[in-house]
Structure formats: structure tokens, C-alpha cells
C-alpha positions in Angstrom: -16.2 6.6 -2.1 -15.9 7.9 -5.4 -17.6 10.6 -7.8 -20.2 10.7 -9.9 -17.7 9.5 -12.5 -17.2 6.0 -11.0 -21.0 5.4 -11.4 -20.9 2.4 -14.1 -22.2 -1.0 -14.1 -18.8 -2.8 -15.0 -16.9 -0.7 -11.7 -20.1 -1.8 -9.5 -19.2 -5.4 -10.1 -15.6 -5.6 -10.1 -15.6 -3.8 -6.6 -18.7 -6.4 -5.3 -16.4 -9.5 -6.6 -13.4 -8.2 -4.2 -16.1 -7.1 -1.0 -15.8 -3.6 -1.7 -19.3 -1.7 -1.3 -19.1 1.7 -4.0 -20.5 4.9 -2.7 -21.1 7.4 -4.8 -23.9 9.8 -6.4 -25.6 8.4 -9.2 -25.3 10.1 -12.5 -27.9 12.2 -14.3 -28.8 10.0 -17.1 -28.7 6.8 -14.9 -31.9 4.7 -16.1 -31.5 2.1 -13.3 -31.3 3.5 -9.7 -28.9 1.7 -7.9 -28.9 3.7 -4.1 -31.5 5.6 -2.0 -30.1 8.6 -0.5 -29.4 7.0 3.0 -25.5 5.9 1.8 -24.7 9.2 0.4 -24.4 10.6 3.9 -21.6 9.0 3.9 -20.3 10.7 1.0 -21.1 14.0 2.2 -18.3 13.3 4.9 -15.7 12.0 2.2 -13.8 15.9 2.7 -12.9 14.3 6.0 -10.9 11.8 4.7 -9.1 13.8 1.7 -8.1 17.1 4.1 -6.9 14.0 7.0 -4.1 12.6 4.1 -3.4 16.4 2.8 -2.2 17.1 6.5 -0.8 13.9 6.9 1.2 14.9 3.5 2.9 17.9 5.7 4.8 15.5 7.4 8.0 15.1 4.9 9.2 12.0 6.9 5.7 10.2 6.3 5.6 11.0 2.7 9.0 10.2 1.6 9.0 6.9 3.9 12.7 7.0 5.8 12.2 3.9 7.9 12.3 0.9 6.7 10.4 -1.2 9.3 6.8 -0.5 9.1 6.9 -0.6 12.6 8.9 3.2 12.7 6.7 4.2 9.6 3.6 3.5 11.9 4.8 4.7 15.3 5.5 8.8 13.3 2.5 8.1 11.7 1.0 7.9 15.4 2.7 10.8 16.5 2.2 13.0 13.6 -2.1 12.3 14.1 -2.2 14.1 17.4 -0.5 17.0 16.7 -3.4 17.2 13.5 -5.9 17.4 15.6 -4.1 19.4 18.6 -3.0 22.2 15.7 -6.8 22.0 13.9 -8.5 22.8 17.7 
């Protein structure tokens, strides 16, 4: 997901080379239409995803990265997701 910024031609094919689909709303002066309306739903929902890694960056031991084994990093990553959503309810 990305803003109307990332709407180019040459960022379109890069991303379809690695298997990476680009979602984003099309620019004003845009002469070739490249997505109906349908995929921007999913955009609509992209605040989701940004406030979910602003909270996560509360958590000092998840941004800073203590452990060493990703194992640890992933386990207080799992416990740090709950109490999100039990503190947002």
C-alpha cells in the first residue's frame, strides 16, 4: 500500500518483477488507468496497519531489539499484541 506518490510506471513494474501487487490511488493527471475502485478498499483500511506498528513502537523492548534469538524477539512480540487489543477495548 502506498500513496498517491508511488503511482509511476517504473515502481509498478519493479514491484510486479518481485510478486508484489501495488495498491494505491491513482494520481490526477494519470492518462492510463491502471485500477478500478474495487482494490482501494483495501487502502481505505491501510490506518490499521500504521496505528498497529505505532503501538507496537510503545513497547521499548520491541523497538530497541534486546534478545538476540528471534525466537525471544517473537515470543514479547506475542505478548505485547494482546495487551493492544485488551488496552484499545
Amino acid at each position: 500500500m502506498y500513496d498517491k506518490a508511488g503511482d509511476c510506471d517504473d515502481l509498478r513494474e519493479r514491484l510486479k518483477r518481485r510478486g508484489i501487487e501495488l495498491i494505491c490511488p491513482p494520481r490526477r493527471n494519470r492518462k492510463r488507468v491502471t485500477q478500478d475502485g474495487r482494490k482501494l478498499r483495501r487502502y481505505r483500511r491501510r490506518w490499521i496497519v500504521k496505528h498497529t506498528f505505532s503501538w507496537i513502537s510503545n513497547f521499548r523492548r520491541l523497538v530497541v531489539r534486546y534478545e538476540r534469538r528471534l525466537l525471544m524477539y517473537q515470543a514479547f512480540l506475542n505478548l505485547a499484541c494482546p495487551m493492544i487489543t485488551l488496552n484499545r477495548l
